[in-house]
N, C-alpha and C positions, 0 to 999 in steps of 0.2 A: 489952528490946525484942528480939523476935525478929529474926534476918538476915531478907530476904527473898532466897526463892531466885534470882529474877528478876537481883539485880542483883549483879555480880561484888563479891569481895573484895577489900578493900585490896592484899592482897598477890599476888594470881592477876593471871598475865602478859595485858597488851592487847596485842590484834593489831593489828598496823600494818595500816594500809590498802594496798592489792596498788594498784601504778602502771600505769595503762592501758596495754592490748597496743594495741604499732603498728597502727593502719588503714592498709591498700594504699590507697591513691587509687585510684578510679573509672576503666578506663580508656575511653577516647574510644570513639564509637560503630563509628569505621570501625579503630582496634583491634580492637575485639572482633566484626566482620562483618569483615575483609577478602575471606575465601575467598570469600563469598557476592555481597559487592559485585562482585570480581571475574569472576565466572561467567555473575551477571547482566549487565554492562558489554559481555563477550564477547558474549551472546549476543542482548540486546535492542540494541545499540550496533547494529549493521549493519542488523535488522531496522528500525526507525528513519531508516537514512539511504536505504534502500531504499526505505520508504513515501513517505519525503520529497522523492526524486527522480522517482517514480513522479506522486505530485500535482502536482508543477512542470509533469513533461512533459504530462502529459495537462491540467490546466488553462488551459496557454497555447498559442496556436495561433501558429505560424511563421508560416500561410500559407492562405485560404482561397478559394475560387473555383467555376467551374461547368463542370463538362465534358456534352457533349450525346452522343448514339451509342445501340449496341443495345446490351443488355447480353447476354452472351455463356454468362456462367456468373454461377449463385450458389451457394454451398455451405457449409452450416454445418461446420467442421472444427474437428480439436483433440483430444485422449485426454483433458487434464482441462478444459481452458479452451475452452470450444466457443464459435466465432466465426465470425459471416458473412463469409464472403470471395468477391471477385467479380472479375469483367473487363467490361470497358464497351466495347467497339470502336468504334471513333471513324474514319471515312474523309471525309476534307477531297473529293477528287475521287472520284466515283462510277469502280468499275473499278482504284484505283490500292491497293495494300497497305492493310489498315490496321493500324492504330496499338492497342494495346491498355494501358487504362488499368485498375490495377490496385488495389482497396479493400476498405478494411474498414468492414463495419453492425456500429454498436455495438447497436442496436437493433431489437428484435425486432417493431414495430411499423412502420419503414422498410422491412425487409427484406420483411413483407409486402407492402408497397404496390410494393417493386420486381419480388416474385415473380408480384404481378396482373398488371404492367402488361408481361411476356413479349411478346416477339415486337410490340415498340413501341419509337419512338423516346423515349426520356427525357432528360432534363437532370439531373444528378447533382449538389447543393450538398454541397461538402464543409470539412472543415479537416485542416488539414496539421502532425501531432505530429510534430517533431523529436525525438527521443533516449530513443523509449520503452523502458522497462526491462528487459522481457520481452515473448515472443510471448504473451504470455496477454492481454492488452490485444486484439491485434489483428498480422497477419502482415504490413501493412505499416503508412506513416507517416498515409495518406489515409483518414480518416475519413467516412462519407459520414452527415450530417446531417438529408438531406430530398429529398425526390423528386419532379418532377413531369411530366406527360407533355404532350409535344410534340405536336401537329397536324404532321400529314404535307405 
């Protein structure tokens, strides 16, 4: 009977089998991202607590009420955050100083109906944001909400 060549000889040496190379263990995700975790953290971390002071302030209202008088000035202002700002004068005694109350129109639809009703006496409904976070909101706390004009 012929050998076959397939299969080894009695006497031709068998190879051991080779013992598995060490596997490194997997490391953790925030091992292998630190840098990246970190950079982000810096940089969305603040932007975050900013937004989230920003919605507080302007959400809740300290303080809302109505003041009456001419309104004296309106004026859109601002280089990027363009915002209606205004004065209302306000005189208790005819003749005696007045008093100048000072607001922001968030809306562009109030500020028209305050810029028709010029040279009238108006009532001014407002709200009063305590500790907003930037001028870009608005250049003071008082909010003015709605407008309506007085009979002389």
């Amino acid at each position: 009977m012929a050998e076959d060549e397939s299969t080894p000889a009695a006497d031709a040496p068998v190879a051991e089998p080779k013992p598995p190379e060490p596997v490194e263990p997997r490391r953790s995700f925030l091992r292998r991202h630190w840098g990246k975790m970190t950079i982000t953290t810096l940089i969305l971390g603040p932007i975050a607590v900013f937004s989230l002071w920003a919605v507080i302030a302007l959400s809740f209202d300290f303080s809302t009420g109505e003041r009456v008088g001419w309104v004296q000035k309106l004026s859109r202002r601002g280089w990027m955050c363009k915002t209606w700002e205004g004065e209302l004068q306000m005189s208790t005694i005819p003749g005696s100083a007045p008093m100048l109350f000072e607001f922001t129109v968030p809306d562009d639809s109030v500020a028209n109906v305050i810029n028709q009703a010029a040279g009238k006496k108006v009532s001014l409904y407002y709200e009063q944001h305590i500790g907003i976070p930037t001028t870009c909101f608005g250049e003071t706390q008082y909010f003015v909400t709605a407008v309506r004009i007085v009979d002389p």
